[in-house]
Legacy VTK file of the C-alpha trace (Angstrom):
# vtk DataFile Version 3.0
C-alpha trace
ASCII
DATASET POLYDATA
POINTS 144 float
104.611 125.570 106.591
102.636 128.690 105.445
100.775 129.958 107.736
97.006 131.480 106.572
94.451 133.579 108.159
93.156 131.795 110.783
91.618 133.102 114.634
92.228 132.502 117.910
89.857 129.693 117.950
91.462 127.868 114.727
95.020 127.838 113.539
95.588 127.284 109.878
98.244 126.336 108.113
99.373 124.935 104.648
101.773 121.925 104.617
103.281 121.686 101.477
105.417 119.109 102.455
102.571 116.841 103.064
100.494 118.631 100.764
97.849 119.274 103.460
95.856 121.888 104.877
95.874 121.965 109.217
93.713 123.461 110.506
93.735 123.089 114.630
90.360 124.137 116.729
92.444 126.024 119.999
89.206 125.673 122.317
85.497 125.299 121.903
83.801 127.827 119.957
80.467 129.409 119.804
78.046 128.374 116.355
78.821 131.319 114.968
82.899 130.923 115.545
82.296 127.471 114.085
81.214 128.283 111.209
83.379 131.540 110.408
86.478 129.278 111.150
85.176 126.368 108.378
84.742 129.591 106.313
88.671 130.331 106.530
89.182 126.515 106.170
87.302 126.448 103.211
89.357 129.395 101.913
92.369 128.510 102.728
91.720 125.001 100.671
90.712 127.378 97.734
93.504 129.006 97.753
95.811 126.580 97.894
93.983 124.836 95.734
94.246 122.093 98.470
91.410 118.941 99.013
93.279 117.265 101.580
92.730 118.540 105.423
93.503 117.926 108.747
91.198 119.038 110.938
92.486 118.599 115.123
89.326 119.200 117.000
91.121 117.364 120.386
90.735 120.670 122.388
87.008 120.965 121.800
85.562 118.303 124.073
81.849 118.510 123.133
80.546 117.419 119.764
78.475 119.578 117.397
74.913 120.796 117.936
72.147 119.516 115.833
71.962 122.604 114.355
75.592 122.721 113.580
75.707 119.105 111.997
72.723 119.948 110.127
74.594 123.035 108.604
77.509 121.226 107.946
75.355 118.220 105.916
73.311 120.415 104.365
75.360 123.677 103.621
78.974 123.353 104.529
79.915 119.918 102.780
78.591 120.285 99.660
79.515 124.165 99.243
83.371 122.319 99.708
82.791 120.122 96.578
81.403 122.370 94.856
84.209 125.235 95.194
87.001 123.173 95.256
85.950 121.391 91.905
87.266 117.742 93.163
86.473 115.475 95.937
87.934 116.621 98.995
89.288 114.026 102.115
88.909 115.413 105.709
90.795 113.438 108.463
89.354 114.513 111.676
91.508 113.894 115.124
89.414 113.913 118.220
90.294 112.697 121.930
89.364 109.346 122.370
86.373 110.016 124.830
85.055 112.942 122.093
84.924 110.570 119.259
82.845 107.817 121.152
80.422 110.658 121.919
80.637 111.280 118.313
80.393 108.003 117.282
77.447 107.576 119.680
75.513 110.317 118.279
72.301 109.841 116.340
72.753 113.130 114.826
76.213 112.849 113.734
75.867 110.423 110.415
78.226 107.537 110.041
81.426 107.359 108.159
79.693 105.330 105.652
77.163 108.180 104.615
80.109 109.905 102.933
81.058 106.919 100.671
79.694 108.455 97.711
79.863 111.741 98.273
82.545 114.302 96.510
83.495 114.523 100.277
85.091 112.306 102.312
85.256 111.968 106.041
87.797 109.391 108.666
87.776 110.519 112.031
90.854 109.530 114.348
92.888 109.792 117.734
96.509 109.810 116.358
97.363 112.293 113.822
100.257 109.479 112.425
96.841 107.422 111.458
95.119 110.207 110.017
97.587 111.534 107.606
98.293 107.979 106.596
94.673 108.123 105.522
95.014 111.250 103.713
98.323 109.846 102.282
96.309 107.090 100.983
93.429 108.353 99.580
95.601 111.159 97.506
97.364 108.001 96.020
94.358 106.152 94.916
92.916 109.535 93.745
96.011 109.623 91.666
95.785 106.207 90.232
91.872 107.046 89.066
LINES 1 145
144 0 1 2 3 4 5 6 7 8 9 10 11 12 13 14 15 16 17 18 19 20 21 22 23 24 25 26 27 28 29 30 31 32 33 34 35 36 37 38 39 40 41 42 43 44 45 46 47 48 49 50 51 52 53 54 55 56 57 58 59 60 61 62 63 64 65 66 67 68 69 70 71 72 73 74 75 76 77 78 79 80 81 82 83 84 85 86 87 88 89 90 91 92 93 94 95 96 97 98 99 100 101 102 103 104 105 106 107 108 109 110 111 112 113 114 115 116 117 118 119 120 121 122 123 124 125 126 127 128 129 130 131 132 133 134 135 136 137 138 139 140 141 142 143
């Protein structure tokens, strides 16, 4: 593992192994902390020149603001694709009750809006699952 800058709201860390970036949400954070942390997420990808990530958001147990899914949609997603260069997978692990209150939310888009998008999104309870996912999708990437 390499460990990258991260805060002591988000642990980051390369996994070369798995050829995966981690990073791991330690509690909830403010808007601001939110978005700093996808900063050093999106950095660290850069620099490892790494599209698949693991994001482990099971300590925060309240989904995103409005605001804060709007910023992601509108700002944070695409300014991935576009720095990164190739389409970029995020598995998301949340506790089960968090990702029914995701999955409930009218603000939060479903899994199919990211289809066709140079980003793509699966959100999970088992980390196993979710790095199966990212497993997969780097293996039909390859085969493209």
């Amino acid at each position: 593992m390499l460990a990258l800058p991260s805060s002591d709201y988000l642990q980051l860390v390369y996994r070369p192994d798995l050829m995966v970036l981690v990073g791991r949400w330690m509690r909830q954070t403010t808007p601001q902390e939110m978005r700093h942390g996808y900063a050093l997420l999106l950095n660290g990808g850069e620099a490892q020149n790494c599209c698949y990530w693991l994001m482990d958001a099971r300590r925060r147990d309240q989904a995103a603001s409005e605001q804060d899914v709007s910023w992601m949609m509108e700002t944070f997603f695409p300014q991935v694709a576009a720095r990164l260069g190739q389409p970029v997978f995020i598995a998301y692990l949340f506790a089960p009750t968090h990702l029914i209150d995701i999955e409930t939310n009218p603000a939060i888009p479903p899994l199919t809006y990211f289809d066709n998008r140079p980003y793509r999104i699966g959100r999970f309870i088992e980390e196993r699952t979710a790095l199966e996912w990212l497993t997969a999708c780097r293996t039909v990437a390859s085969q493209q």
